[in-house]
KOLNUDREN-649280 format. One record per residue: x, y, z of N, C-alpha, C, O in turn. Coordinates in steps of 0.02 Angstrom, whole numbers, plus 50000, padded with zeros to 5 digits. Atoms other than C-alpha are relative to their C-alpha. Layout:
BEGIN
XYZXYZXYZXYZ ...
# end
This chain:
BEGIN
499635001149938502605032649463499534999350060499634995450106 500624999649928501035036149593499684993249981499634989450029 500165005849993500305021049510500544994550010500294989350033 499485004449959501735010849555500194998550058500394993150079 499784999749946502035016949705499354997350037499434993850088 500325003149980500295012849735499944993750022499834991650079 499975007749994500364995349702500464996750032500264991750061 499615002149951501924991649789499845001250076499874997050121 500234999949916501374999249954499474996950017499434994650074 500855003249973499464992349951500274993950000499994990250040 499835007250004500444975849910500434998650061500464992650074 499285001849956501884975950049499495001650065499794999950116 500424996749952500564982450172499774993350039499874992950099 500105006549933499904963950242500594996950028500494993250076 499535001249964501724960550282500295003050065500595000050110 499854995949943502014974050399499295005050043499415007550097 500634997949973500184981750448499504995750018499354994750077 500685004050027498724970750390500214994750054500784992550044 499495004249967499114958450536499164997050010499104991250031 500665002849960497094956250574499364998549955499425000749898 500325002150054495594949750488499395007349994499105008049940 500334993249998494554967750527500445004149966500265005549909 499514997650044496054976750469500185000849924500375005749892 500095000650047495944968250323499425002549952499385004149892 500774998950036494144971550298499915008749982499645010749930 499754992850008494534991550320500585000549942500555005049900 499614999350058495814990050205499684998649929499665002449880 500655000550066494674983650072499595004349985499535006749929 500494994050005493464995350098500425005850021500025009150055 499694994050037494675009750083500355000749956500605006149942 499825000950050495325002049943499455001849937499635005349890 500544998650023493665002949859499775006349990499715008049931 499904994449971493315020749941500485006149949500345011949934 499394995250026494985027349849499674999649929499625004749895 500034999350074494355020549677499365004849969499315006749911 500644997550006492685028849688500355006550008500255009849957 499814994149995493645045349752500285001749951500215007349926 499664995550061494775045549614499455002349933499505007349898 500504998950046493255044049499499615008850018499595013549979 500314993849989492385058949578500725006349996500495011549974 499334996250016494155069349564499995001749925500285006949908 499864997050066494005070349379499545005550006499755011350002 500644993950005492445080849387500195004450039500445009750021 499914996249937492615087149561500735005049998500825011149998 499244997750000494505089249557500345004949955500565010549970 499794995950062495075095349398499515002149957499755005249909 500674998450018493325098449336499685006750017499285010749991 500664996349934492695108349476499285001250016498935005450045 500905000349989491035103349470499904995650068499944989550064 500125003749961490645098849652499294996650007498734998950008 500555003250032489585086949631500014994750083500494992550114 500195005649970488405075449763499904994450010499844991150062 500555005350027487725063149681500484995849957500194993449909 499655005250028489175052349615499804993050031500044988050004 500215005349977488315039149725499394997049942499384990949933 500315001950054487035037549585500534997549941500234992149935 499485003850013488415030849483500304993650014500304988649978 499725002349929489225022849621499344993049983499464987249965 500515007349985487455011449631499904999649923499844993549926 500045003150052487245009149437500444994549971500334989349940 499385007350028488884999949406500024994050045500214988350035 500115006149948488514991049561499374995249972499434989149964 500595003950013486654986349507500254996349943500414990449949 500015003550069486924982849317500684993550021500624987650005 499495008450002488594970449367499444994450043499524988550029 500415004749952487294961249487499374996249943499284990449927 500525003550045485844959549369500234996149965499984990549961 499775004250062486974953349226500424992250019500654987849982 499535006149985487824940149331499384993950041499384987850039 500885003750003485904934649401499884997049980499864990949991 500765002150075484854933849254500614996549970500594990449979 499585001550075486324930549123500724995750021501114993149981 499245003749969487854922649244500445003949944500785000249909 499444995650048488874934449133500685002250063500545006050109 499404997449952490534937649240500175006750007500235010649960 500034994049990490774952049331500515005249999500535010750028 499454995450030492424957649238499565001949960499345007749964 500464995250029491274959049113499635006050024499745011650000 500844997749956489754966649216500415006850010500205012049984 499914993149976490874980249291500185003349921499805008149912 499944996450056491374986449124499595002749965499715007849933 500494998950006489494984949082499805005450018499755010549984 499974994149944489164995149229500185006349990499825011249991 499444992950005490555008349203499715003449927499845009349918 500234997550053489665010849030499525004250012499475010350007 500674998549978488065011249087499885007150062499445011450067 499984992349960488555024449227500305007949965500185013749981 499874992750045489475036449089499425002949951499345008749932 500604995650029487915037748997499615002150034499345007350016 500394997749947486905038749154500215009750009499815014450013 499824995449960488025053149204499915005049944499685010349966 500254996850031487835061449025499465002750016499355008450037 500684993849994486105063749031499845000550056499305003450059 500444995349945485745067249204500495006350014500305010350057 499584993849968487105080549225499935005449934500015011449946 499884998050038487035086149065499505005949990499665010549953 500544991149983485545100849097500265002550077500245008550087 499584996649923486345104749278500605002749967500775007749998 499404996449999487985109549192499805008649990500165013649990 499854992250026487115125049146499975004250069500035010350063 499974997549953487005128549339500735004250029501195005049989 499414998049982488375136449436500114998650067499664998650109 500035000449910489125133349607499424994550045499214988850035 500345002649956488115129349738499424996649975499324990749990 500455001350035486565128849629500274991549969499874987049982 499995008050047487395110549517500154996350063500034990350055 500085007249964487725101349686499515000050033499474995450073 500635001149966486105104749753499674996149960499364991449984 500465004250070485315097749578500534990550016500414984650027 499635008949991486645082749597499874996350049499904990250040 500325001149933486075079849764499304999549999498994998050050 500765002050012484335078549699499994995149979499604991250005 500065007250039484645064349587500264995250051499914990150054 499915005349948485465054449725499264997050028499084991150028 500545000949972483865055849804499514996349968499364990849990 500325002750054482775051849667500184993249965499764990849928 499775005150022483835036549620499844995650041499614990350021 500005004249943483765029249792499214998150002499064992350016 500654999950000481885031549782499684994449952499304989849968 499985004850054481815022649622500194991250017499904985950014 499615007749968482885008049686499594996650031499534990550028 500335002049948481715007349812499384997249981499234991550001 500575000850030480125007249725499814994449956499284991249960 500195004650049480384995949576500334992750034500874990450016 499885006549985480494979649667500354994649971500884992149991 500165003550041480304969249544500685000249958500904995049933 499445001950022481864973349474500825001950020501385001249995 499194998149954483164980149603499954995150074500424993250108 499955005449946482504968549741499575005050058499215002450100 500434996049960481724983549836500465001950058501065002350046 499775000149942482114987250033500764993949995501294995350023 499645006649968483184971650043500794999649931501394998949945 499334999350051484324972849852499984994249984499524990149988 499935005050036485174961249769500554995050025501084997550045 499335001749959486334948549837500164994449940499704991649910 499745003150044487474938349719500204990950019500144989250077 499885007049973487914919249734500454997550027500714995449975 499665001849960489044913249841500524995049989500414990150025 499725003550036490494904049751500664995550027500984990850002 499344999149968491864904049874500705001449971501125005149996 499224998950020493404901649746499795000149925499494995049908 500285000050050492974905149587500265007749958499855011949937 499784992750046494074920749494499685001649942499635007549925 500234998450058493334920149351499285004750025499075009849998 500734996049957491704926849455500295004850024499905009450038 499844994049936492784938549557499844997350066499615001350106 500145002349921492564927149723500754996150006500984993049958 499275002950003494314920849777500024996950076499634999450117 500025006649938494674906649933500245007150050499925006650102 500084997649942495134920350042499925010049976499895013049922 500124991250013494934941550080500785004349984500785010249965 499375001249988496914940850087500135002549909500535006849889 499995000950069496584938249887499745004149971499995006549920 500414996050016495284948549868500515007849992500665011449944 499734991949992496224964649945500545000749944500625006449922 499544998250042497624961949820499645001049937499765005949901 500564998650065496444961749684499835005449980499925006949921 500224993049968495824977549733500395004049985500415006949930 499214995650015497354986749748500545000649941500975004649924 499795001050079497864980149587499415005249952499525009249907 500564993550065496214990249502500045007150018499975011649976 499944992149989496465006449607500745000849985500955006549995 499324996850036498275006549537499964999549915500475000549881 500024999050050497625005649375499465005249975499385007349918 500554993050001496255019249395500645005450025500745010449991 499504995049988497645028749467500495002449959500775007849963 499744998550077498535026449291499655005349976499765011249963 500454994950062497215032349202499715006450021499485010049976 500044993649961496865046949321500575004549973500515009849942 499604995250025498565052149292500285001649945500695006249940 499984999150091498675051149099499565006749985499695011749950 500534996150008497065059949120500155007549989500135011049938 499604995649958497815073549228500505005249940500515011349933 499484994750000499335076849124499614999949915500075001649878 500165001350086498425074748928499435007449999499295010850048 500094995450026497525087648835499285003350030499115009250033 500375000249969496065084348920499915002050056499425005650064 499754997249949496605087849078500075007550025499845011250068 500044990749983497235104649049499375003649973499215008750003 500844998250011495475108748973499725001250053499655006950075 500345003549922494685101949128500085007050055499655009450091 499884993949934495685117249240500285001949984500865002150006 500214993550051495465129549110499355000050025499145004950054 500704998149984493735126149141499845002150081499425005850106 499975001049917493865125349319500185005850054499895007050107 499734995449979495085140249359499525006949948499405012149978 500154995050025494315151849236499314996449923499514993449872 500395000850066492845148249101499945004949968500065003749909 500044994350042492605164249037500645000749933500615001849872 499224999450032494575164448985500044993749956500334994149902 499745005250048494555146248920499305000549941499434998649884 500294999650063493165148548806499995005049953499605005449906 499654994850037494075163648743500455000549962500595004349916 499455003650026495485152548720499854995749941500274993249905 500275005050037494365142648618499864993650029499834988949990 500025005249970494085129648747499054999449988498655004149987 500824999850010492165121548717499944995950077500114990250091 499944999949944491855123048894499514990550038499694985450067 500535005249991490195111348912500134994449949499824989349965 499855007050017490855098048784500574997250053500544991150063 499585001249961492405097848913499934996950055500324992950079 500075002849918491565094649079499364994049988499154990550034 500545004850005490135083448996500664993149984500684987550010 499685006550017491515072448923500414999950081500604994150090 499705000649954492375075049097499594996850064499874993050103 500565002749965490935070549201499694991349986499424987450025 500065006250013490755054849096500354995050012500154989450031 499485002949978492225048749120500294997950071500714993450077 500124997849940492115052949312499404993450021499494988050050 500565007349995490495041449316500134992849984499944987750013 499605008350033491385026649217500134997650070499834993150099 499595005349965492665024449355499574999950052499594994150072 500335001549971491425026749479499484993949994499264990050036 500515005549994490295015649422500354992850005500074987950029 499455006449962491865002249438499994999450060499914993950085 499905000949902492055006749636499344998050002499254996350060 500625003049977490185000849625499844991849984499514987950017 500035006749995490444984549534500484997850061500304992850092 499555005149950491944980449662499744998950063499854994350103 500424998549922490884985949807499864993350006500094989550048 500465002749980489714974749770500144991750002499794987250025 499785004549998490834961549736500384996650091500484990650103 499554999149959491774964249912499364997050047499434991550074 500465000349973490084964749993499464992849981499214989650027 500295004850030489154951149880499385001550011498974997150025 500754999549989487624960149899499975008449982500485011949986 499974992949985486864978949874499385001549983499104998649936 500644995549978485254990649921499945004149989500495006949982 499954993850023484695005149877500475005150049500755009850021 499804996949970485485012350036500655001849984500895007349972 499035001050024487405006449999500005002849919500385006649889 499774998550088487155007849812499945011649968500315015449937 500264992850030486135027249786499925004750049499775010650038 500154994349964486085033549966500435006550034501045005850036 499794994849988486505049850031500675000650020501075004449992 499515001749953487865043950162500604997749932501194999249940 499425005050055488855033549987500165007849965500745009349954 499744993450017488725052549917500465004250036500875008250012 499714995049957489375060350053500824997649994501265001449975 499505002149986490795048550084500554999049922501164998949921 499445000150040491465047049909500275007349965500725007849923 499674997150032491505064749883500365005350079500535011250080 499614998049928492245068750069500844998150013501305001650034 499465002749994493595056050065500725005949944501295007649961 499574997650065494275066049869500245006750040500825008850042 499704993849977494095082349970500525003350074500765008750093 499575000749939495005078650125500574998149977501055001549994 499384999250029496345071250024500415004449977501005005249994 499614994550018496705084949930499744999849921500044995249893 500615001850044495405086249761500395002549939500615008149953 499544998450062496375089049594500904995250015501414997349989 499705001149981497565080249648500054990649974499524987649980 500055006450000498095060749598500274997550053500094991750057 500045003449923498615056049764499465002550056499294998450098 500324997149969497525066749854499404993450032499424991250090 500435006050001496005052049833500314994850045499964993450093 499885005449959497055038149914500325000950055500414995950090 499994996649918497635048450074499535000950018499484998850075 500594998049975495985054450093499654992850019499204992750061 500765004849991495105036450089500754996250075500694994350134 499605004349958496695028650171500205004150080500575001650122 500144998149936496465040350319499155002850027499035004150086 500994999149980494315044250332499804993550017499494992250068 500475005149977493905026150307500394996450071499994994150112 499885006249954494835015950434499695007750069499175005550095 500394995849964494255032550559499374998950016499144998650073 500725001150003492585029550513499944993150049499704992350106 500195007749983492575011350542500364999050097500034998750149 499794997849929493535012450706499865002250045500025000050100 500324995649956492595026450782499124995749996498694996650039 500705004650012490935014450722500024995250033499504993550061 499815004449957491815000650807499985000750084499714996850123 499804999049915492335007750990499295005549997499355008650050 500534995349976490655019850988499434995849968498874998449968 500615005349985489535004750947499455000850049498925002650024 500334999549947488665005051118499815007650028499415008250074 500004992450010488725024451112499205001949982498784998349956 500854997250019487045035351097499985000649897500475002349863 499915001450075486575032950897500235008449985499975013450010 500124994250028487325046650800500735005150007500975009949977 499394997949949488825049450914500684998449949501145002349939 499245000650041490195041450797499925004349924500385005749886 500104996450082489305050750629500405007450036500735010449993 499894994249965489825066450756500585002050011500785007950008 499434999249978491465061650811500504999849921501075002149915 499704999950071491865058450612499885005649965500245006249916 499994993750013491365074550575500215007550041500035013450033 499564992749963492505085950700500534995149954500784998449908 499174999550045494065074950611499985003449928500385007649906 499994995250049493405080050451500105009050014500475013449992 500154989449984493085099350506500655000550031500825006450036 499364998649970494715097850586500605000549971501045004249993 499624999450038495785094450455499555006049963499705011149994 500094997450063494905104250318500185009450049500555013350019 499704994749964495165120850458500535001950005500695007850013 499274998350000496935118050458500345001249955500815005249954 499814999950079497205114550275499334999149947499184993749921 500534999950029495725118550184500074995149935499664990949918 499975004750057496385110350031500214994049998500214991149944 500185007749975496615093450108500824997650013501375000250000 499275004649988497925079050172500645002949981501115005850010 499304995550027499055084050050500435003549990501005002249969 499814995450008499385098350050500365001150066500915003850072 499744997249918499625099750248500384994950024500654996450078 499275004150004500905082850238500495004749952501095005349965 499254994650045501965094950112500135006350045500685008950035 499904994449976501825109550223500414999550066500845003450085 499655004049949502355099450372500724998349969501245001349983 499235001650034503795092250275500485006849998500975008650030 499584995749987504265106550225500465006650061501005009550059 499784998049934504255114850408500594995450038500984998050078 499505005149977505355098750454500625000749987501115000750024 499494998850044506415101350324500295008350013500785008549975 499964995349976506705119550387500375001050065500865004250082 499675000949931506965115650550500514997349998500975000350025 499375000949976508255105350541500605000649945501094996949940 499314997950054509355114950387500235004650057500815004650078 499644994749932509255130350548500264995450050500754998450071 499585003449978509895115450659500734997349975501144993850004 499265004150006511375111450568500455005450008500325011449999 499554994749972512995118750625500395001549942500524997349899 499484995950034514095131050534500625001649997500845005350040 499395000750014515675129850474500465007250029500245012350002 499604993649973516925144350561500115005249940500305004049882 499944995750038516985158250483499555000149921499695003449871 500655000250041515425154150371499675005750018499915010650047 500634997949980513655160550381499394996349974499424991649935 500595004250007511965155050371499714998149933499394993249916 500315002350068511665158450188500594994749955500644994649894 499425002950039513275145850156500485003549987501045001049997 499464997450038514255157250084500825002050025501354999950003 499325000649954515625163750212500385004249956500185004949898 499644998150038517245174550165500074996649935499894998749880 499515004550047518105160850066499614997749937499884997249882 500294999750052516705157349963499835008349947499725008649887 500174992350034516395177049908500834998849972500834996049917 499464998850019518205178049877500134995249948500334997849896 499995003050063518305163549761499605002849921499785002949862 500454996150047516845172449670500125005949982499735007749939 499924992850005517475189649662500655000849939501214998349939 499504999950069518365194249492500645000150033500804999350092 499034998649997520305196649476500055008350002500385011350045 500014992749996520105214449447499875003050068500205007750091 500354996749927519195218249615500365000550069500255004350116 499855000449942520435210749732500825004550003501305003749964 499524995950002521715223049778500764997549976500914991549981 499345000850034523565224149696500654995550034501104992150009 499745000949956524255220949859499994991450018500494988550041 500315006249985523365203049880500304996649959500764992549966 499585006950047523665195549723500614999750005500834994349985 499125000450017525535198249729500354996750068500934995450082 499565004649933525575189449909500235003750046500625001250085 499464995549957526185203550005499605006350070499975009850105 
# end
């Protein structure tokens, strides 16, 4: 149903919002944004491995769809699938000696490899392109490539793959796997008591986590038609795809696409009107909305739209008026008295008199 509901709203959305060609371009790129968040949500979310460094991911499915469509013109339905491979084994073995960390300790290590990736990117010229990256060919209309005559086309495209990551999120979610996941998450001691095999759980969970990430990196790069070590492995692509999951609301399958569908167009907005601003000023002003929500509702979007609702919903059941000779909990004489045995009500009553 969330993937449905997805796809109908991201779809009905240029009829009544999407009215501008920037608009559009924010919408893309928080379409993108969401698919990368939900990817970090398996781990992060129901995992609980907070993890940094999903941007290393993030730039593998991006690189490998680029090289293969280069060198090999291989299409980049293929390529991202390539990619999404190529980032679940990535994410095996580099996470796979950090799981024995705990806490704070595995996103400092995950947050190392970001670093170390970007470095890499940077270094081997020769086959990431260096400083400058990789930029793809320029096709204009051409689906079979993933390039379509307008961005109009594109965004539906888009919104069509994060409602199908949003499937498989929530299959994920409710399957056997899942409840593993937070068993491990809420208690490890208890689930491997239960018989849960804790570290085959979050390695296969972490892999799977990297897959779809490494998809939000082929689409990136498709959206973009180009990518650098900066966009693909750097710090800022870490930050933001695992900021957006936790502002949403992180275990969560909607959580991811509130979070991106209210951080990114923020971002971009506050980057827009604080352009001419001292540098540094809109990274500043995007980090009191973050700190602002997460203060009010630590556990994100979500949670503090349900809490609201439900204060709404509160307010106006004590606004509605009461029937005479009621009371507030409904009930009133006439209802007790319907409820009250035959035996109870005096001799005098039943007989009418």
């Amino acid at each position: 149903m969330i993937a449905l509901a997805v796809l109908l709203v991201g779809w009905s959305l240029p009829f009544w919002l999407i009215q501008t060609q920037f608009i559009l371009v924010v919408a893309i790129s928080a379409a993108v944004w969401a698919i990368a968040a939900q990817g970090w949500n398996i781990a992060g979310g129901y995992g609980g491995l907070l993890s940094f460094g999903h941007s290393v991911y993030f730039g593998i499915g991006a690189y490998t769809t680029a090289l293969l469509t280069i060198h090999f013109g291989l299409t980049p339905w293929v390529g991202m699938l390539v990619g999404a491979l190529a980032a679940a084994i990535a994410g095996a073995i580099t996470t796979f000696p950090a799981l024995r960390l705990k806490g704070t300790y595995f996103t400092l290590a995950t947050f190392v490899l970001t670093l170390l990736f970007a470095d890499f990117a940077t270094h081997f010229r020769d086959f990431t392109g260096g400083d400058v990256g990789l930029s793809i060919p320029f096709l204009r209309d051409a689906p079979e490539m993933f390039q379509f005559d307008s961005a109009l086309t594109l965004y539906y495209v888009v919104v069509a793959i994060l409602a199908v990551v949003t499937l498989i999120v929530g299959l994920l979610a409710a399957s056997r796997l899942g409840l593993f996941l937070r068993a491990s998450r809420d208690d490890p001691d208890a689930a491997r008591a239960a018989g849960v095999d804790v570290t085959r759980v979050r390695l296969v969970g972490l892999s799977l986590s990297a897959a779809v990430t490494g998809v939000a990196g082929g689409v990136m790069l498709q959206s973009l038609r180009a990518i650098d070590p900066v966009t693909g492995f750097g710090a800022n692509t870490a930050f933001v795809i695992a900021l957006v999951a936790l502002t949403g609301g992180r275990g969560t399958v909607v959580g991811p696409i509130v979070g991106a569908a209210v951080l990114i167009p923020v971002q971009q907005i506050l980057s827009a009107q604080l352009s001419s601003a001292p540098p540094g000023l809109s990274g500043m002003a995007y980090a009191v909305v973050v700190a602002a929500v997460m203060l009010v509702e630590r556990r994100g979007l979500v949670f503090l739209i349900a809490r609201l609702a439900r204060a709404v919903t509160a307010a106006v059941q004590a606004r509605r008026p009461h029937r005479p000779g009621g009371s507030p909990a409904g009930g009133g004489d006439a209802t007790r008295a319907a409820t009250v045995p035959a035996q109870e009500i005096p001799e005098q009553q039943r007989s009418g008199s």
